[in-house]
PLY file of the C-alpha trace (Angstrom):
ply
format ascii 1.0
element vertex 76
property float x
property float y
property float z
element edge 75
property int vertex1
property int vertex2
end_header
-3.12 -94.15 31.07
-3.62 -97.89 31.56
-0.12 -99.60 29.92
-0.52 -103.32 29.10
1.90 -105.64 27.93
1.46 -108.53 25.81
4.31 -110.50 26.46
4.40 -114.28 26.85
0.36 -114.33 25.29
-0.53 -115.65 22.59
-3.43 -112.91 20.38
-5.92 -114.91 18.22
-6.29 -113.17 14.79
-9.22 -111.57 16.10
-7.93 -110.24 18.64
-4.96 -108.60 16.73
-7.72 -107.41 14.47
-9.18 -105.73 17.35
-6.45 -104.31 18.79
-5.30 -103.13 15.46
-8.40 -101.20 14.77
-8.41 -100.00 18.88
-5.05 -98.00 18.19
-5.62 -96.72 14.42
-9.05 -95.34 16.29
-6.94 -93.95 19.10
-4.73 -91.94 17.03
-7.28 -90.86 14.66
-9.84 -89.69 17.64
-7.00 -88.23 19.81
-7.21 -84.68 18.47
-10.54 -84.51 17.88
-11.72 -84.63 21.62
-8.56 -82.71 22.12
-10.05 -80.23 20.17
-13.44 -80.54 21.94
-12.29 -80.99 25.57
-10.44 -77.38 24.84
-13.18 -75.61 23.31
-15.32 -76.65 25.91
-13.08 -75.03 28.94
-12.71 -72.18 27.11
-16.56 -71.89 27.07
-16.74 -72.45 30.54
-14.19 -69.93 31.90
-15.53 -67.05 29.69
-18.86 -67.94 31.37
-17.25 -67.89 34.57
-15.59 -64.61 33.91
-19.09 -63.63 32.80
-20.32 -64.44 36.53
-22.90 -67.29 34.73
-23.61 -70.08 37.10
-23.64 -73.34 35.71
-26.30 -74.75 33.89
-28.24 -77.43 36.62
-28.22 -80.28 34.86
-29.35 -82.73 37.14
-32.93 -81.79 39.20
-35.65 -83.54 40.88
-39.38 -83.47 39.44
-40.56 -84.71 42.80
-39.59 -86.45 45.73
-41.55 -88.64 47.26
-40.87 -91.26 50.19
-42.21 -94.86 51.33
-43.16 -97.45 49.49
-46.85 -97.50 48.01
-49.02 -100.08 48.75
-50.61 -102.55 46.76
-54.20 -100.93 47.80
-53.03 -97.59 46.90
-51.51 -99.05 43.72
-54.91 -100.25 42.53
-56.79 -97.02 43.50
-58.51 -98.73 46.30
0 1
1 2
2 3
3 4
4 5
5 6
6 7
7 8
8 9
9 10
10 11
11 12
12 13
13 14
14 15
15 16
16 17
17 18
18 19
19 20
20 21
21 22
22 23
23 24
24 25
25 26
26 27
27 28
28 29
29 30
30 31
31 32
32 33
33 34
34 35
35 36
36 37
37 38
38 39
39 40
40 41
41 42
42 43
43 44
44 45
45 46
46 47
47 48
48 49
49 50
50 51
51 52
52 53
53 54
54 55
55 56
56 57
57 58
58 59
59 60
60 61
61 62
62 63
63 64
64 65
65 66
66 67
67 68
68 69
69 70
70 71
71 72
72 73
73 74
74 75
């Protein structure tokens, strides 16, 4: 976790506002993706137990190399 101190600087209101509003969101968002982040292993080490590979996520359509021409561009 990324620990910054303030000391010696001066906040604008704005950025108090901000920083105010950065923390409340912390502590109010910190369990939920707890909460997600733990389902979620669970789900994937019953699917693992299960023998299920992964779902691909990434994939190419088509792979192609070289750069077109302008000719071949315009159909010529």
């Amino acid at each position: 976790m990324k620990t910054v101190s303030f000391q010696g600087i001066q906040l604008t209101a704005g950025q108090k506002l901000r920083l105010k509003q950065q923390q409340h969101m912390r502590s109010f968002m910190h369990p939920v993706l707890a909460d997600q982040i733990s389902s979620t292993l669970a789900v994937i080490e019953r699917r693992k137990e299960q023998g299920v590979k992964p779902d691909q996520i990434w994939f190419f359509d088509y792979e192609k190399t070289g750069t077109p021409s302008v000719a071949e561009w315009m159909g010529f």
